[in-house]
N, C-alpha and C positions, 0 to 999 in steps of 0.2 A: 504494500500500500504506500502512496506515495501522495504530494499533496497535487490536488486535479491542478490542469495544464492550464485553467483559465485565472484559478487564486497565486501560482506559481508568476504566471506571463504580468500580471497585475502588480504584486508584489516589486516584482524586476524594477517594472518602468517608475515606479512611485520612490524607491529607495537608490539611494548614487550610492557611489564608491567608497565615502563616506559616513557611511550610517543612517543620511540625514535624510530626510522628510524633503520630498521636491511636491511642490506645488501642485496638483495635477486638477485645479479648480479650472481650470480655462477651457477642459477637454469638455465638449460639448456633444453629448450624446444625440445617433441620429433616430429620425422617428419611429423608424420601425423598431427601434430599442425601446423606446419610451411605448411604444403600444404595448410589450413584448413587458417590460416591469409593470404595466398597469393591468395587462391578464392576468402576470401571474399574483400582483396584488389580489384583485378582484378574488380569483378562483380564492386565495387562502382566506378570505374574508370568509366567502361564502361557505369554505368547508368548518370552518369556527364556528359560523350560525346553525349549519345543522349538525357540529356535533354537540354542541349547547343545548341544541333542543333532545335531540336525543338521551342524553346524559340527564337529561330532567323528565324526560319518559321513564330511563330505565330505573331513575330513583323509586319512583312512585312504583312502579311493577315490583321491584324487589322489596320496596319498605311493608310495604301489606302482606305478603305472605309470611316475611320474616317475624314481623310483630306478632302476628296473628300466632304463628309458631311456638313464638317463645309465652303468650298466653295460656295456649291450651295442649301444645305437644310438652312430656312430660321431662324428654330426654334434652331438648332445645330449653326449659325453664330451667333444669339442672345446667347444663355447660354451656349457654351462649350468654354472658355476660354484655354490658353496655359497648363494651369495647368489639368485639365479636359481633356484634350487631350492625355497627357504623363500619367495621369492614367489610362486613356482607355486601352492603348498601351501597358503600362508598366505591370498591372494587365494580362491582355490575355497572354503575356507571361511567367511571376511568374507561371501562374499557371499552363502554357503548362509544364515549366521544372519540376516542382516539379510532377506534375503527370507522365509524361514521366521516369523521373528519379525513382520514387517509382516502375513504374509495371518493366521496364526493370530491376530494381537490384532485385525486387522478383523473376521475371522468371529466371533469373538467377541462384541463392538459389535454386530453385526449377530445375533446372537441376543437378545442382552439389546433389544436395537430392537424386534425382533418379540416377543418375549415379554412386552415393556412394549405393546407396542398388542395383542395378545390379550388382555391383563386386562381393558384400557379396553372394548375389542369384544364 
C-alpha cells in the first residue's frame, strides 16, 4: 500500500525543496472539476440524510422489542442490564446508517458515472 498517485502528485507541487508551504491559492480549478466536487458533495449529503433517517427507523424497531423483552422475557430481565440494552439499540442503528449511507452514496457515483458516459455517447 502506498499513498494514491493523486495525494502523492499534490503533495509534490505544494511542498519545494525546502520544506516550505508554496502558495498554491492562485490554481484555479476548471468547471468540470467544480461540477465533479459539487456531485460528489451532493451525493455525500444525500447519503447522511438517508442514513439518519434510517438509523432512527432502526432505533425505534429494535427499542420495542428489546424493552418489551426485558419486561416480560425472564432470561433478558435476568442478564440484559441498562447498558446491554443501549447497545442492542445503539448497535442496530450504527449499523443501519452506515450501511444505508455507503449503498445510497454508491448508487449515486454510479449514476452521475452513467450519466457522464451518456453525454460523451
Amino acid at each position: 500500500m502506498g499513498i494514491p498517485s493523486e495525494m502523492r502528485n499534490h503533495w509534490s507541487q505544494t511542498i519545494n525543496s525546502n520544506n516550505q508551504r508554496i502558495n498554491s491559492s492562485f490554481v484555479i480549478p476548471s468547471p468540470a472539476e467544480d461540477r465533479r466536487i459539487l456531485e460528489a458533495r451532493r451525493c455525500t449529503q444525500e447519503g447522511a440524510r438517508a442514513g439518519a433517517k434510517a438509523a432512527v427507523i432502526a432505533a425505534g424497531v429494535s427499542a420495542v422489542p428489546t424493552l418489551l423483552a426485558v419486561r416480560m422475557v425472564p432470561w433478558a430481565k435476568a442478564n440484559l442490564n441498562y447498558t446491554a440494552q443501549a447497545l442492542i439499540i445503539s448497535s442496530a442503528s450504527i449499523a443501519s446508517y452506515f450501511i444505508t449511507a455507503d449503498k445510497t452514496i454508491l448508487e449515486c457515483a454510479r449514476r452521475n458515472a452513467q450519466s457522464k458516459y451518456e453525454k460523451n455517447a
